[in-house]
C-alpha positions in Angstrom: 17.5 12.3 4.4 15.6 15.7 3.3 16.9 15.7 -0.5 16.2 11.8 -0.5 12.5 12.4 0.4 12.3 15.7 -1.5 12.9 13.2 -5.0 10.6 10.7 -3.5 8.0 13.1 -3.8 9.3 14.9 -7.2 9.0 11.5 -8.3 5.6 10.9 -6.8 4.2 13.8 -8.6 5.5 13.1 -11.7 3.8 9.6 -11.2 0.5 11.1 -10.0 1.0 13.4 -13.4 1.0 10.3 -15.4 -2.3 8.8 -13.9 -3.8 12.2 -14.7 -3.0 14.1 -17.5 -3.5 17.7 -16.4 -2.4 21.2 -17.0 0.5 22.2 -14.0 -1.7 24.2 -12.5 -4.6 21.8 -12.3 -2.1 19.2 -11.0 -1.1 21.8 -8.3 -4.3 22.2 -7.0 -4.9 18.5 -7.1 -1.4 18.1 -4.5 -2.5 21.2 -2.6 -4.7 19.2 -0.8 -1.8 16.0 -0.2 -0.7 15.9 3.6 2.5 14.1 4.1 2.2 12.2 6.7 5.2 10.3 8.8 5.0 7.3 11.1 7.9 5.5 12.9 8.9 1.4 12.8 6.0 -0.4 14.1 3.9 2.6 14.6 0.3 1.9 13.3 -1.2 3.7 10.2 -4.9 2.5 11.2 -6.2 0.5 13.5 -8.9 -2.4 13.2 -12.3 -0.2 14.2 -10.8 2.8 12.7 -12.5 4.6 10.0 -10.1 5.2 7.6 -10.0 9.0 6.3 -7.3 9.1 3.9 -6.4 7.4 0.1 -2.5 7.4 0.4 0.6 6.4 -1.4 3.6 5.3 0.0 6.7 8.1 -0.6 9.3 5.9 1.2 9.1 3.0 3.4 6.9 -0.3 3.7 3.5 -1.2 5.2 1.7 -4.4 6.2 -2.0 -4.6 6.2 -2.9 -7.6 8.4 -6.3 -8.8 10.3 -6.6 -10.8 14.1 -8.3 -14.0 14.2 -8.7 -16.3 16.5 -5.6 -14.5 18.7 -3.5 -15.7 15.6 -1.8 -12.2 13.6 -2.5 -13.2 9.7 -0.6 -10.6 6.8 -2.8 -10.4 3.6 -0.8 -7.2 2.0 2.4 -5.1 2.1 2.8 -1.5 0.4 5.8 -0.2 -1.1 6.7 2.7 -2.6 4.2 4.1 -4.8 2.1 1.9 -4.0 -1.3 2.8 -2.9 -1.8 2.7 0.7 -5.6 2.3 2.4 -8.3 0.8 4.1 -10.2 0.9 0.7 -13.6 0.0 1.8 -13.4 1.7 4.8 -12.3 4.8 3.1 -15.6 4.9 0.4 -18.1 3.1 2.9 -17.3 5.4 5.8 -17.2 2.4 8.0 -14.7 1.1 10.8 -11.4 -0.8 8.8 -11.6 -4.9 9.8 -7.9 -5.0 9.7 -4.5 -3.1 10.7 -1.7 -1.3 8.9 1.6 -1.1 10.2 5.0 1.0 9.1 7.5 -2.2 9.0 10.2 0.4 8.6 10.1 4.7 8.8 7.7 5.5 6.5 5.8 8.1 4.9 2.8 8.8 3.0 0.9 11.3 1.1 -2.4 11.1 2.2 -5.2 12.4 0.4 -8.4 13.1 3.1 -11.9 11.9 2.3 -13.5 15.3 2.2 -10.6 17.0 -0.2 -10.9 14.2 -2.7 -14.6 14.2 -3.0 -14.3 18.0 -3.3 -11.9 17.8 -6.3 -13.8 15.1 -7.9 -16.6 17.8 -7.8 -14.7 20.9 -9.0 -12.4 19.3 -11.3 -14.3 16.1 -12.8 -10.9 15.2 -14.8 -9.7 14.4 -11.1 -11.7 11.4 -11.2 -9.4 9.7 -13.1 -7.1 9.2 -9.6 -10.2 7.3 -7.9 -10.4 5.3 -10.8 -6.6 4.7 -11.0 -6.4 3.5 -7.4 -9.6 1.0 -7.6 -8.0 -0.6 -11.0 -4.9 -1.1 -8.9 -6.5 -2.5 -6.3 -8.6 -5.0 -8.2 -5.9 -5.9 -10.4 -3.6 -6.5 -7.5 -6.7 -8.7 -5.7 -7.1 -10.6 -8.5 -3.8 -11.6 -9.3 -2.8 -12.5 -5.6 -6.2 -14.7 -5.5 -5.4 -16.5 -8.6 -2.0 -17.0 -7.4 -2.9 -18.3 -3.7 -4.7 -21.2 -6.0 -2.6 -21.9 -8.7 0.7 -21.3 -7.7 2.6 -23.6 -4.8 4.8 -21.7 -2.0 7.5 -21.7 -3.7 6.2 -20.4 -7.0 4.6 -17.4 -4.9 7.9 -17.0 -3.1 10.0 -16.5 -6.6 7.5 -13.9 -7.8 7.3 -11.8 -5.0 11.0 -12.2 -4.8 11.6 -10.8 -8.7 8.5 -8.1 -8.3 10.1 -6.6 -4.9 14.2 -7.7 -4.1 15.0 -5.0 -2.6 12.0 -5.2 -0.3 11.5 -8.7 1.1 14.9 -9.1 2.9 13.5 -6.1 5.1 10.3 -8.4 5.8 10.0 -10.3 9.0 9.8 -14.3 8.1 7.1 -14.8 10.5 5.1 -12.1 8.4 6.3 -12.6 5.1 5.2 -16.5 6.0 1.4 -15.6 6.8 1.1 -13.4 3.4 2.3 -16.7 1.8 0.1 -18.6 3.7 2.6 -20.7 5.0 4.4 -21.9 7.7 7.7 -20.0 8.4 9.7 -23.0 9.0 8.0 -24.0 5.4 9.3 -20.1 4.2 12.9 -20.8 5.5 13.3 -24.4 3.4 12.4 -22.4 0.2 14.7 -20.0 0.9 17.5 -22.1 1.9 16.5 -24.2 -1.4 16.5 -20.9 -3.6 19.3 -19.7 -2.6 
């Protein structure tokens, strides 16, 4: 388990290396500030009315980001590894999060606080680059999955998700998995019975 998360984290700072071209030593000071943070299955990451201190990336495991309405649970995002991992709006606007994250399996993060990356960003301006990185990310991500939730029928949003994370979306409950597909999950079960 240790030497499995020790290359997850290799890995992760060769990835963070890549977003940011920077001497070692810069890129040392940059992870000095990183706390790994661990949370069991079903164990929640933030809560709705939390403000959300930390810009993270998933190391190892999976998260789902979903919001309560009307009594009824409804999944609008799932984070897997390297994957940025945050309440962003309530991370930059310093107010309460509107919506959950969950660990759907052991998971852990490194978490970058609020105050350590606005200090970088001041003392090393080339750090900037890793804000900038995360909100590309993030609006690319939003963009695509809007486009897709109105061009693309269940199925077709089923068989992308499917090639983009395999290895992933057997782990997913149905009932979740459903709701980010904005579906029904006996509706989710037909299309996988018909895939497969």
């Amino acid at each position: 388990m240790y030497s499995q998360y020790k290359v997850d984290l290799d890995e992760l700072k060769i990835n963070i290396k890549q977003l940011m071209p920077m001497e070692d030593a810069q890129i040392e000071v940059f992870l000095k500030g990183m706390k790994v943070r661990s949370f069991k299955k079903g164990e929640y990451i933030l809560s709705a009315g939390e403000t959300e201190n930390y810009l993270s990336i998933v190391i190892s495991g999976l998260t789902r980001h979903y919001l309560i309405k009307d009594g009824e649970d409804i999944s609008f995002d799932f984070s897997f590894k390297d994957d940025f991992n945050s309440s962003y709006a309530s991370f930059v606007q310093r107010e309460p999060s509107r919506f959950y994250i969950e660990a759907l399996q052991p998971t852990v993060l490194a978490s970058f606080s609020h105050n350590y990356l606005h200090k970088l960003y001041q003392d090393y301006p080339g750090s900037n680059r890793f804000g900038r990185v995360a909100i590309e990310q993030y609006f690319v991500f939003r963009e695509k999955r809007e486009i897709s939730l109105l061009m693309d029928n269940a199925t077709e949003r089923y068989k992308k998700l499917l090639k983009e994370y395999p290895e992933y979306i057997q782990q997913i409950p149905l009932k979740y998995l459903a709701s980010y597909l904005n579906i029904k999950p006996e509706s989710l079960s037909r299309i996988r019975k018909n895939i497969s």
